[in-house]
Every structure is written in C-alpha cells, then in structure tokens.
N, C-alpha and C positions, 0 to 999 in steps of 0.2 A: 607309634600306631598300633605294633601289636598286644601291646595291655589294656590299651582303649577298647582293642577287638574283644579281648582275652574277658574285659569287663563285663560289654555289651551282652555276648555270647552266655552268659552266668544268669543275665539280668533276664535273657528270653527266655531261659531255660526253667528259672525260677517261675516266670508268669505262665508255665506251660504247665509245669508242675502244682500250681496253684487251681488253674483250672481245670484240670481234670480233678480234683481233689475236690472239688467245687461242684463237680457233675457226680461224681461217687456220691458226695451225700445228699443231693438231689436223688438220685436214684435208689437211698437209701430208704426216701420218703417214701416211693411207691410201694402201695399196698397190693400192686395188681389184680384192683377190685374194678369196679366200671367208673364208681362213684370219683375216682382218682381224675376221672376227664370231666367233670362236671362242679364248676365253682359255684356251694351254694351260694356262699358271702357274694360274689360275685353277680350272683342272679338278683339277692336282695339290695346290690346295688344297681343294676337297672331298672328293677321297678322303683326304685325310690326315685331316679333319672326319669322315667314312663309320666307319661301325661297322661295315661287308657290304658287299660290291659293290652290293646291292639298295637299301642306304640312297645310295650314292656317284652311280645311274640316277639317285637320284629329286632329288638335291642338282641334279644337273647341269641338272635340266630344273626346277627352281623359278626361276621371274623375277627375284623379289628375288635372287639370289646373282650375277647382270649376269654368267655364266660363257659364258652361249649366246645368240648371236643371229645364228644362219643361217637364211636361206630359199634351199637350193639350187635347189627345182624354180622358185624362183618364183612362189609361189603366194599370195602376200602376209600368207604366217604362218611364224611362227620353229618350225624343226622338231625334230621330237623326235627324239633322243637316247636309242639303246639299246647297251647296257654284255653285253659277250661276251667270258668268261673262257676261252681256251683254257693248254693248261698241258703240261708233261713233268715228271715229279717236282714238284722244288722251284722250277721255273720258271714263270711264267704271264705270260701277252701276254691285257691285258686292252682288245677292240676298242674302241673310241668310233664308232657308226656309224650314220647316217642313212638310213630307209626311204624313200626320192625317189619313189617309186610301186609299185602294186602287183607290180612285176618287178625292180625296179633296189635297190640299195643304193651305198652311198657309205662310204666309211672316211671320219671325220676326224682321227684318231687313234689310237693304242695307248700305253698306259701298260705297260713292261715293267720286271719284275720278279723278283730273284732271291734266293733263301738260300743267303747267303753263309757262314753259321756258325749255332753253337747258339742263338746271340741275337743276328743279325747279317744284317741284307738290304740290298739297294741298288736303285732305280729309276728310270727315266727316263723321260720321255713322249714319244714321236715322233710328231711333226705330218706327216698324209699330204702328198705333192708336188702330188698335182693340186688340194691345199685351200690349201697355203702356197707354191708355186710349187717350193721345193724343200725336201727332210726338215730340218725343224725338231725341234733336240730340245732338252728343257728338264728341268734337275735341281732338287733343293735344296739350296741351301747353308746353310753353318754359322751364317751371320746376315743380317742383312737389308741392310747396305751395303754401298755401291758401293765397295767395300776393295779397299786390298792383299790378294792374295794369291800366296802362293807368292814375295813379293818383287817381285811385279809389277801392276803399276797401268794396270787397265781402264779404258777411255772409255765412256761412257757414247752410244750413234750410234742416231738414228733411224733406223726399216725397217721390214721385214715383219715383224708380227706379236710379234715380241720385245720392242720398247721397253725392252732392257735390256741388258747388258753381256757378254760373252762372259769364259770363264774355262780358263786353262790347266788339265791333269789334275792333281792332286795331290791334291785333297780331295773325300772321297767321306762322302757324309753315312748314316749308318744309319738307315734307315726301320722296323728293327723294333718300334718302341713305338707304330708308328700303329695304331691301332684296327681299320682295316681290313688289315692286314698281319697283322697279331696272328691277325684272325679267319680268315685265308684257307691261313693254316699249323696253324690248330689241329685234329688230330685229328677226321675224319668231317663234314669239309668238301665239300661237292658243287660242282662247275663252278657258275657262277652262267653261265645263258645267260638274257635278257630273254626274256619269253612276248611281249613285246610287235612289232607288225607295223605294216605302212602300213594306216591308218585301224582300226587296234586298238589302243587305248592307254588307260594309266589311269583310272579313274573322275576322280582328281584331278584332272590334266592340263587346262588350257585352253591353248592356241595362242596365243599375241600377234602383236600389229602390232611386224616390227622396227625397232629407232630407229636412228636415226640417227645416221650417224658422229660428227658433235658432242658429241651426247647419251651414247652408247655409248661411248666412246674413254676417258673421264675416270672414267667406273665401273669399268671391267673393271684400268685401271692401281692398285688397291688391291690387288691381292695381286701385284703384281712384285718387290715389297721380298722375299720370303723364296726366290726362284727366279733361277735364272739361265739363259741360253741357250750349247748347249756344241755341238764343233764332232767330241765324237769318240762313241763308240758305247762303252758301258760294259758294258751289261747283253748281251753277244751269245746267252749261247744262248737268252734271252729272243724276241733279235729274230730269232732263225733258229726259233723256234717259231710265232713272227708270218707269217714272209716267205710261206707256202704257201696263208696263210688270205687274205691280203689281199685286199680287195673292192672295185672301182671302178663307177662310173656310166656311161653313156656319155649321160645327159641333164647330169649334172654336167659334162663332159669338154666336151660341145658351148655349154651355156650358157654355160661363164666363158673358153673358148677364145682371146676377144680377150684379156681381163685377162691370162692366163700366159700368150700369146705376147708382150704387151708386156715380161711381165718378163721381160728379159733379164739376165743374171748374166753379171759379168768379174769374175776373181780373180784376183789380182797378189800372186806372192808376195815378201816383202824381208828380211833377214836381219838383226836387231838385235841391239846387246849391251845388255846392262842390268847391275844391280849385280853386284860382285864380279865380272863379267868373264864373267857368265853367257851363251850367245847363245840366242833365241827366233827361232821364222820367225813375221813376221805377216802375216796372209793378211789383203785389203780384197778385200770384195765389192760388187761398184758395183750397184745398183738405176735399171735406167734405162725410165724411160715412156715417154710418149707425144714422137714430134720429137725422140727422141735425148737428153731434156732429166732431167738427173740427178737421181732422187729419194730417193733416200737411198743414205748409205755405212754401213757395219760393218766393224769392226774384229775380229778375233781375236790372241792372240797363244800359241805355241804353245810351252814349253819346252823345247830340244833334249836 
C-alpha cells in the first residue's frame, strides 16, 4: 500500500507542478495594457455569429462568450460595451466603445468594413492605441492553422494582446456570407447607433466581477484559431470614415498611463530571402517592461 501511496503522492505533485508553471507563462503573456481584457479575434467572432449589429452589442456583453473583460474606470465591474455604425455608401466603421462615466467615452475598437463587389466584402477590426498600446489590427483567414502562407512560414511569438501569428498581404478573406454583413448591405438598413449610455443599459445586462488573468487568458484563446494579426491596413476608406469619429477618455488615458508608458516599442527591420529566391522585410517588435527587462517579441514578415 505504501508505494502505491508513495506513487500517487509524486503523481499529484507533478500535476501541481505543471500547473502553476501553466499559470507562470499565462501571466507571462500579460502586457498589463487594458487591451489584454479585450478579445479582438473574439469580437470578430461574434459579429461574424451576429445577425444585426443589435444582435453582435448584445453577444459582446454576454459573460459566457469570455470576449469582454474591461474595467477601465475602475470600478470593480466589467463594462459595457456599446456598438456605433457610422458609414459612407458601401463603407462603415463599426465603433466598439465604453461609456467610463457620465462625460467621458473610450473607443476599444472599430470593426471596419467594405463592399468590395456584388457578392464581395472585406473587414478588419483595429484595436484603439491607448487600449493596446499601439493599433492592433486583426482579420480572418482562410483557415484556422498556423500555415504556410503565401510560401511563408509564421512563428507563432507571445505579446500584446494577439497570441497569434502575423501574416504577409496576399489573402483576403470574403465576409459577405456573414449574417451580419448580409444584413448591413441589405436594402432599408438604418445606422445601428446603441440607445444605450453610462448607467443606462439593458434590462438583461448584469455587470460582473473581472477575472483574472489566469482565469481569463485560457478562455478568450478559443477563438484565435480562425483570426490572424496583420501589420497593414486593408479596408482604408473604412478607416478614413473612422479617423474623425474617434473617441478617447482622459480617465482611461490617466489610469493606465504607467502600463503604456512601460510599453516601449523597438522595431528592427532585416531583410530575408525565402523560397525561390523570394526577399521579405521582417520587422521584430520588442515589448519591453518593467527594468528594461524583455517581455515579449513578434515577428512579422512582409513580401517585397
């Protein structure tokens, strides 16, 4: 009996040992930037779920869907998230933005969007600078692995807010079959602007306690399989529909002020050949904390 014990006792100690080591480098990820509670990939997967903008509001702010967990003001509840369609023709920059109190608002986001043809559209989501330190933007790709494409082969690098791979231009995924893209070009479509405001919000809606980077980290990475993080700007007259509306805090600006002075951003660019004699520039961006001391690198690599 007592080697059986002697065994056992090895066997829990090892899975205790694994999991904190497990949480270590979970907590290795955080940037402690805002953007760290805020899954974009995760947002571009419920609108692509969204049947209306109205439905994509109400996905973003359900618990279970682990897409949202900011508390900018600080106030020790995860805040709500209101969806703000502005538009030119066939364009529209759909806002992602937090009411911080009854004067301020905060951008976290725009999902921008363009008709590119009769059955044909494209979209990216850009992450605000003072939520992810600098404009993070994120697409979908044609499948969910960490593949070649275009001939060239992504590293997969820990950092802000992405946890996933950066990808050369060459493939652009068509969004018109999403439900909500479908409904937002169909004939006698009105702006979707949120009625909702600071301390006005849905009958549904309850506030949560946010979790914790441990907790939180390992949820929100379920939908990075079908999104990627890209380095150039696709959809522009989308994001020159965006640029005039954009909305900042100066409570947000002041609270997280140490976190994004800490991030400091260095990019080194190097010039590679790859197959067939092709050359790419690839650009590393160094993430560096607290003491100078390096917290994570990213990789891009760019086809000439």
């Amino acid at each position: 009996m007592k080697p059986y014990l002697s065994k056992l006792n090895l066997l829990v100690l090892a899975l205790l040992v694994s999991l904190f080591s497990m949480a270590q480098d979970n907590a290795s990820d955080s940037t402690g930037l805002p953007g760290d509670n805020f899954d974009l990939q995760g947002a571009l997967q419920m609108f692509k779920k969204a049947s209306s903008p109205e439905e994509f509001e109400k996905l973003l702010n359900e618990q279970g869907n682990n897409v949202n967990n900011l508390d900018l003001n600080g106030d020790g509840e995860v805040d709500y998230i209101k969806v703000i369609d502005k538009a030119d023709k066939d364009v529209h920059a759909f806002i992602l933005q937090v009411p911080v109190s009854e004067k301020e608002n905060q951008d976290i986001a725009v999902i921008e969007l363009e008709k590119t043809g009769t059955a044909s559209a494209v979209l990216q989501i850009v992450g605000d600078e003072d939520i992810y330190g600098e404009q993070t933007i994120v697409e979908p790709t044609d499948d969910g692995d960490d593949a070649l494409i275009n001939g060239w082969n992504y590293s997969n690098q820990s950092g802000p807010a992405a946890q996933t791979e950066y990808r050369a231009a060459g493939i652009i995924v068509n969004v018109w079959l999403w439900p909500s893209v479908r409904f937002v070009y169909a004939p006698g479509y009105r702006l979707w602007v949120s009625p909702w405001r600071w301390r006005h919000y849905p009958g549904w809606w309850r506030p949560w306690r946010p979790l914790a980077w441990h907790t939180w980290h390992p949820r929100r990475m379920v939908y990075h399989r079908g999104f990627v993080v890209v380095g150039t700007h696709r959809v522009v007259r989308a994001h020159a529909v965006y640029r005039p509306f954009r909305t900042t805090s100066v409570t947000v600006r002041t609270r997280h002020s140490a976190a994004v002075g800490r991030y400091r951003v260095t990019k080194t660019k190097t010039t590679v050949t790859g197959p067939r004699g092709r050359s790419a520039t690839k650009t590393t961006t160094t993430v560096t904390g607290k003491r100078g001391k390096v917290k994570a690198k990213k990789t891009r690599i760019r086809r000439n």
